[in-house]
N, C-alpha and C positions, 0 to 999 in steps of 0.2 A: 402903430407899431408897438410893439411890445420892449419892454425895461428888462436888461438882464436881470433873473431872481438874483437879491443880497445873498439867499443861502445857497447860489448854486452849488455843487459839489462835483466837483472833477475828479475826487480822488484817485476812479477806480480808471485813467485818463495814465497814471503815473506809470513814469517805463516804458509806457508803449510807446514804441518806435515809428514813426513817420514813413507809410509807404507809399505814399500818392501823393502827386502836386499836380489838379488840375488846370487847366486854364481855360473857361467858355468867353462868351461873347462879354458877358457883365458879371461872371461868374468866380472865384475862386475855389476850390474844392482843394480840403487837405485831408487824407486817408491813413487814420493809424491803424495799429496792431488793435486787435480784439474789435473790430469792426466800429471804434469812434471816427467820426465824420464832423467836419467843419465844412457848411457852404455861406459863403459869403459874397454880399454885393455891397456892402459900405465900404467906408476906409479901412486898411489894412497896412499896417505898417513895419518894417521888423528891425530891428534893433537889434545892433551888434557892435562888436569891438572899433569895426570901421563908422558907426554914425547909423544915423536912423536914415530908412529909405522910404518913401509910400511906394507899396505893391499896387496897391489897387483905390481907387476913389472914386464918386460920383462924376469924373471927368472922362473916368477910362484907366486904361492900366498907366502904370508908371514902374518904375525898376523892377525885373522880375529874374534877371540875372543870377543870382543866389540861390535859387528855392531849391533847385537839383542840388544843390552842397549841404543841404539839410535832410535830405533823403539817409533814414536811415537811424537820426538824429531822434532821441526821448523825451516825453515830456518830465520837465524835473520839477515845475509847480505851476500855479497855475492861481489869478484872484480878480477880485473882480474890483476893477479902477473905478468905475462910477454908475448912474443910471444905465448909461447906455454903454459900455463900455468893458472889455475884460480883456486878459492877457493872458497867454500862456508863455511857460520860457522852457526853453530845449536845452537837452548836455550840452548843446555845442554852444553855449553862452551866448544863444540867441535869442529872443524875444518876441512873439506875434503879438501886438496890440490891435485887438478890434472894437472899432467905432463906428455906431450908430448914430444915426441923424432921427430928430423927430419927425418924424409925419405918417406916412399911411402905411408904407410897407412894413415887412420885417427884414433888416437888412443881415443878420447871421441867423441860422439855425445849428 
């Protein structure tokens, strides 16, 4: 699997408003403005004024309740928490933390 790059760079990620929240089999998909894409199959977690939820993990989904209330919602920054690991956070004082697992796959693109 692949390490998020230290210098990723999102900036051009900023503003754009969140128009898709997919949901496949093992899949998450988020679709913003200017044609950015988030597909995910590791831990996905979002963090908010109410507590942190896992969306999605290696087990299968888990709270996904929310994701429609972000619809809409910008990205306002964006860093990258560790080897495997990055976050984005939305105007709506939200948070997407994605986490990678090591081994063979890649679990975001």
């Amino acid at each position: 699997m692949y390490a998020v790059p230290p210098n990723l760079d999102l900036s051009s990620w900023l503003g754009c408003g969140l128009e898709y929240v997919g949901l496949g089999m093992h899949t998450l998909n988020l679709s913003f403005e200017g044609g950015h894409n988030i597909s995910c199959e590791g831990l996905t977690q979002l963090e908010g004024p109410a507590g942190t939820v896992t969306v999605l993990s290696r087990q299968g989904w888990g709270d996904v309740s929310s994701l429609a209330t972000l619809l809409g919602a910008s990205v306002a920054s964006w860093r990258v928490e560790g080897t495997y690991e990055f976050s984005l956070s939305l105007s709506s004082g939200h948070n997407f933390r994605f986490t990678s697992v090591e081994g063979p796959y890649e679990y975001f693109v």
